[in-house]
VOGU-3710 file (C-alpha; in Angstrom, 3 decimals, decimal comma):
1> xxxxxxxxxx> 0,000/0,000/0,000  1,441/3,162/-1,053  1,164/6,276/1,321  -1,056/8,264/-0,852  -3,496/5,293/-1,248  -3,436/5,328/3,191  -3,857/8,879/3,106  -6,959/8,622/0,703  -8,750/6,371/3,045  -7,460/8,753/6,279
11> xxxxxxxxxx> -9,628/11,026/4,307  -12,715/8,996/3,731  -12,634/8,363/7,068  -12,233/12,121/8,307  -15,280/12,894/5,552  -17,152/9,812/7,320  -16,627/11,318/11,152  -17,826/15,113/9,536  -21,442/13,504/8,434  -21,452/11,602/12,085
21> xxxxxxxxxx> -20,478/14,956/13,796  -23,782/16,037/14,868  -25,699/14,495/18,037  -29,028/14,042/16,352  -27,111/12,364/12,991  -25,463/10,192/15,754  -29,201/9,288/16,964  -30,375/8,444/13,645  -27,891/6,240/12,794  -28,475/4,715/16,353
31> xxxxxxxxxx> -32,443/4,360/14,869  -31,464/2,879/11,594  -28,871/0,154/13,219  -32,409/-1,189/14,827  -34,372/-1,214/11,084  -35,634/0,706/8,581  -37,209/3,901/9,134  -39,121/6,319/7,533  -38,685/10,068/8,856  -42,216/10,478/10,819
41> xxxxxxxxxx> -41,028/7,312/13,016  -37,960/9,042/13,118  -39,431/12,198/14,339  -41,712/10,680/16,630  -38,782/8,288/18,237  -36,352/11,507/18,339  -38,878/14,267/19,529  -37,331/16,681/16,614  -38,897/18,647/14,248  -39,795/16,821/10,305
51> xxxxxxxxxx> -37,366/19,621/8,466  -34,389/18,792/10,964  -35,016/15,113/10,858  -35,229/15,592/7,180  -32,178/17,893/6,733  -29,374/15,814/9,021  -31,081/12,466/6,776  -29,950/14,427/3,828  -26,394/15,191/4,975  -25,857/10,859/6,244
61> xxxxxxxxxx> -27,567/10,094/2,657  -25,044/12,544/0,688  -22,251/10,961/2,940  -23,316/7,472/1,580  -24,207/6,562/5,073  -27,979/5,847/4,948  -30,123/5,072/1,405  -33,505/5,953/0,492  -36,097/3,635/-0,940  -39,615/4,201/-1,728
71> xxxxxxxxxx> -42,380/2,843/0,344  -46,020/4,111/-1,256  -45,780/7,516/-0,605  -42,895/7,912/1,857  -39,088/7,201/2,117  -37,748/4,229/3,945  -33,975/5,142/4,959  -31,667/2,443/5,688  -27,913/2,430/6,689  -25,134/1,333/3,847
81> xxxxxxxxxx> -23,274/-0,313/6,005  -23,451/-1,689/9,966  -20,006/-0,606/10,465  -21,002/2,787/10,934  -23,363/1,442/13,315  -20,483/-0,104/15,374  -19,204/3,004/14,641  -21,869/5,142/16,745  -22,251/2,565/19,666  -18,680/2,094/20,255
91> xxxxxxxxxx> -18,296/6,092/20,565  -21,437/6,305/22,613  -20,030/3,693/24,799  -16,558/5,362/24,847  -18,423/8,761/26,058  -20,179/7,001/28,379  -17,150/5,642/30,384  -15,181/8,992/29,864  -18,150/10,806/31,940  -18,525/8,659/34,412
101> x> -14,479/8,525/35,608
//
């Protein structure tokens, strides 16, 4: 592996941590590890406002970190991948200890 090609993926994974930086992205990812969701069950599990649910959705979907699919007239989001999942939990967890030291 050539240093650029390690540096590339140092940067996918600094572009990955930027979509995750936000609490309530964090929480949705936390959601979507459990199923698919579409955004009202999102907004009624995360007691946020449709347009922020929906805007923070947009940023995970542009980061290729959820997906879209139709479901009648709504949008099931799912996550790409459960490492991002383990992701979330294992910083969640990592918080969790740091506060309570």
């Amino acid at each position: 592996m050539s240093s650029e090609s390690g540096y590339d993926a140092f940067e996918g994974a600094s572009e990955l941590l930027r979509a995750l930086s936000a609490p309530i992205r964090l929480a949705i990812v936390s959601e979507l590890a459990e199923g698919e969701r579409c955004v009202h069950e999102l907004v009624d599990k995360l007691g946020a406002p449709q347009p922020l649910v929906s805007q923070h959705l947009r940023v995970l979907r542009g980061a290729g970190v959820v997906r879209g699919s139709r479901r009648g007239r709504e949008i099931a989001y799912t996550l790409v991948d459960e490492h991002v999942a383990h992701i979330v939990t294992d910083a969640v967890s990592h918080a969790g200890e740091n506060t309570t030291s």
